[in-house]
N, C-alpha and C positions, 0 to 999 in steps of 0.2 A: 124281409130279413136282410135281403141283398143292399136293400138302401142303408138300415143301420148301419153297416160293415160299414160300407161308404164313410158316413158320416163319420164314424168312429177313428176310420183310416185320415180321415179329412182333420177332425180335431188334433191327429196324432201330430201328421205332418207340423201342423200351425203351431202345434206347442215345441216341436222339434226344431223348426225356423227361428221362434223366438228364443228358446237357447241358444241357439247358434250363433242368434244376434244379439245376446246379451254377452258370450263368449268372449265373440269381438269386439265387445266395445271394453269390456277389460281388459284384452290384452292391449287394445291403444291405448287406452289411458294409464294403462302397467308401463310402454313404451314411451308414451308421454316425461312418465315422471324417472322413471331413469335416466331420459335424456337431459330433462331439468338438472336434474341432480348432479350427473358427471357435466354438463355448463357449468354449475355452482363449483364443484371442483375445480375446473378448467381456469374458471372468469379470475379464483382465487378473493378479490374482493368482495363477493357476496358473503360471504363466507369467514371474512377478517384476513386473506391473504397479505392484502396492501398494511395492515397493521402490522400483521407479524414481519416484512420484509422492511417496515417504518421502524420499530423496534431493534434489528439487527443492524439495520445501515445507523441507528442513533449509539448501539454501544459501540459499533467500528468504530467511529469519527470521533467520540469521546475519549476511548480508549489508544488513539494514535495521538490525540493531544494530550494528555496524561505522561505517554511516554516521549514526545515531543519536548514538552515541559521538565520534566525528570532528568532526565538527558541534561540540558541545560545547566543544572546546577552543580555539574563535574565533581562526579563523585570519584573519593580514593578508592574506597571499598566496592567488588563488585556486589558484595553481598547485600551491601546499603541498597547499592542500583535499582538492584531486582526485586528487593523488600518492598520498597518504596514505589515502584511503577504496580507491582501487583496489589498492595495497599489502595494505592489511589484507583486503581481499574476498578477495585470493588467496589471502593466508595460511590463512585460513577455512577455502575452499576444498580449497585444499592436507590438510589434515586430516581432512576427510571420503573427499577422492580414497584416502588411501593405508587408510583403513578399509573400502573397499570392493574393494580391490585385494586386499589381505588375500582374500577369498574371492572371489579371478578374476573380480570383477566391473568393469567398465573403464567409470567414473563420473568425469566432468569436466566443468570451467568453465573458458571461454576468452572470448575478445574479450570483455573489462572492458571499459565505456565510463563514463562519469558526464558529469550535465550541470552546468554550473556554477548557483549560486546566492547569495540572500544573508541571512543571518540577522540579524532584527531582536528587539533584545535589553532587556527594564528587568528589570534586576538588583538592584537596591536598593530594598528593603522598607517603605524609609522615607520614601521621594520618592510623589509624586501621578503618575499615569498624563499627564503636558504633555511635549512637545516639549524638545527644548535649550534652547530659547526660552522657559521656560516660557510655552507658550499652551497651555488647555484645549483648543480647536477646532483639527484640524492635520489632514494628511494623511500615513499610511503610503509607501502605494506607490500607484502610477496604472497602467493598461490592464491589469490582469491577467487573464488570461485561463484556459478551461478548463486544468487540470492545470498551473498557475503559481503556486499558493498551496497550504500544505500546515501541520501539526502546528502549529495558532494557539492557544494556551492560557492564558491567563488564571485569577491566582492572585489569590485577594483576600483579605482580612482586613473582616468582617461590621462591623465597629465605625469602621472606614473610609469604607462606604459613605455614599453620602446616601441620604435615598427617593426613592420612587418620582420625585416631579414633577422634583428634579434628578439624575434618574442616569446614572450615566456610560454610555455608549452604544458600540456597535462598527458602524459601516454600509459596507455594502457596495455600493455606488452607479453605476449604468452612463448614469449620464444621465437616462434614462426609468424606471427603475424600480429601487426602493431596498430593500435590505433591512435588518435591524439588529436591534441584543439591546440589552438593556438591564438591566443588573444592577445592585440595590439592596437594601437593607436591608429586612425585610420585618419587626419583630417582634425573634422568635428566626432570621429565615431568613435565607438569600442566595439570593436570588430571579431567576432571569433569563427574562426577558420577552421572547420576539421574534414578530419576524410571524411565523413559522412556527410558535408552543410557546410553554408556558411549564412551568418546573422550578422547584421549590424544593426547600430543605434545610436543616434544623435543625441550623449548626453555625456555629463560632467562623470557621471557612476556609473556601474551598473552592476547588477550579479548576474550571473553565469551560474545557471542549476545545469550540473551536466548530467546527471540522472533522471533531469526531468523535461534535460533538450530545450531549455527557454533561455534567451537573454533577456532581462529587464522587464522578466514578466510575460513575453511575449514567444510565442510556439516558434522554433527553428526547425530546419531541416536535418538534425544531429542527434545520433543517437549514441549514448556513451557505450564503448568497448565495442560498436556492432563489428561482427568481422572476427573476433577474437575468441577462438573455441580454448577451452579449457580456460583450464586456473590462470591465473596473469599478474604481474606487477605493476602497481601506479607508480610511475615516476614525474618529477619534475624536472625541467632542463628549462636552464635561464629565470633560472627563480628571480636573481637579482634584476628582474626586471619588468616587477611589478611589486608594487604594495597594495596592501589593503587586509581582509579576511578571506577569511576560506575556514571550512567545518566538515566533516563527513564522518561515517559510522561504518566500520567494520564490523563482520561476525568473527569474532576472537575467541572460542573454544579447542579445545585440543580438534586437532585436525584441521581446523579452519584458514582463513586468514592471519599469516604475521605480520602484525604491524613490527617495523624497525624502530624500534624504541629508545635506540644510540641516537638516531634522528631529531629523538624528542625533548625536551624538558620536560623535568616533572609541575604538580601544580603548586608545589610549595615554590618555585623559583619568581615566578608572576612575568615571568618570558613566554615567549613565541618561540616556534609551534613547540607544544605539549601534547599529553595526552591522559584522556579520564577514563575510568572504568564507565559504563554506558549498557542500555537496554539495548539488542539489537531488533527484535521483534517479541512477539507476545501474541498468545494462543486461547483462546477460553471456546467453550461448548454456549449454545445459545440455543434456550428452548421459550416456545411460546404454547399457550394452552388455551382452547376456549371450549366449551363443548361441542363444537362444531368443526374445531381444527386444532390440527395437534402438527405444530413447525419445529424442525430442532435440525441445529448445523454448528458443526464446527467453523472460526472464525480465525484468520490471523491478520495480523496488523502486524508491517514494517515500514516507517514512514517514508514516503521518498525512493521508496525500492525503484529501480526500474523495470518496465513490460517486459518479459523476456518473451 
């Protein structure tokens, strides 16, 4: 009798062991695949990550040239503006949606918004960088503030400039503390000199993006306004002493930036410098769908803006 018991005890054990080791081998391979699985979240690619963030970087870039474009065509009404950039955003849009629908991926842009703004514009090559007025010394726009100034570029002609002791100047001015460029003839160069950098370049032209710190294309050590807390004025000093182009985009809503519009021509006179009603940026929601992943973000685009 005492052996059966044994045996019995014995069978029990061995059936007891091999649950035990059947247990564990579920819980690793339970551990297994949850690890997989948050990789697969993590990795984002396995998963359509890199599409969905392919998708969002394709309506950004579409959607800044849209408004890029739009801009351009100086509009009177702001209402045209903002019509027309949110019009076109969708169209955009609309083209990529139905290329991703194409393979049952359910990708879209909704609630368009845009802020209004207003482009300040010298278009004729052959006038000096002054006022309607012709006055050297003037003011742009007043209180502008972070994210209210955006794509300020400046085209010049080397042969134009003066030197250095009178050159024409861009300053950025909050009261207490000033910042500013200063771009002149150097030689063979066009040379801009600010508190923050200085760039030069060996050529007949160049532009000067001062919100994006490059001359002629080329990364500078300048950063436009750095230094300058709060709201601040663009002025120009020794305008008459450059020709060429120049363009840039204020945010113009109640509160915003004023542009001085005494400054300006309207666009019916086909003089230098004027000013157009204009997009200053633009807002849309962005979702992407697969069964496997579900991406959704809010998006804004202002071209030109600078890092703050």
């Amino acid at each position: 009798m005492e052996d059966v018991r044994d045996a019995d005890r014995g069978q029990l054990i061995l059936v007891t062991g091999l649950a035990v080791a059947v247990v564990l081998v579920s819980l690793v391979l339970l551990l297994n695949t949850v690890v997989y699985t948050e990789n697969l979240a993590t990795r984002g690619a396995d998963v359509g990550g890199r599409d969905a963030v392919a998708f969002r970087n394709g309506v950004e870039s579409g959607a800044a040239r849209v408004v890029v474009t739009e801009n351009a065509n100086d509009y009177a009404d702001a209402g045209n503006a903002s019509e027309n950039v949110t019009a076109g955003i969708r169209r955009y849009a609309r083209l990529l949606e139905s290329g991703y629908l194409e393979r049952g991926t359910l990708a879209t842009v909704s609630n368009v918004s845009v802020t209004n703004g207003t482009r300040l514009v010298h278009a004729n090559d052959s006038w000096a960088f002054t006022n309607a007025s012709s006055e050297a010394n003037w003011t742009l726009a007043t209180d502008v503030g972070e994210r209210e100034l955006r794509r300020f570029r400046v085209a010049v002609d080397r042969e134009d400039l003066a030197s250095s002791s009178d050159a024409f100047q861009v300053v950025a001015d909050d009261g207490d503390d000033e910042w500013w460029a200063s771009v002149y003839r150097n030689g063979s160069n066009v040379t801009v000199d600010t508190s923050s950098g200085t760039c030069s370049v060996d050529a007949a032209s160049a532009t000067v993006d001062l919100t994006a710190g490059t001359l002629a294309n080329r990364t500078c050590g300048f950063a436009f306004a750095e230094g300058v807390d709060g709201e601040y004025a663009v002025r120009y000093v020794h305008g008459d002493q450059a020709n060429g182009t120049y363009s840039l985009v204020v945010r113009n809503e109640s509160s915003d930036a004023t542009v001085q519009r005494a400054n300006f021509t309207g666009l019916t006179t086909g003089q230098s410098p004027y000013y157009a009603r204009a997009v200053y940026s633009a807002t849309f929601d962005v979702r992407y769908e697969t069964p496997r992943l579900t991406y959704a973000t809010e998006v804004r685009v202002a071209p030109g803006e600078r890092d703050e």
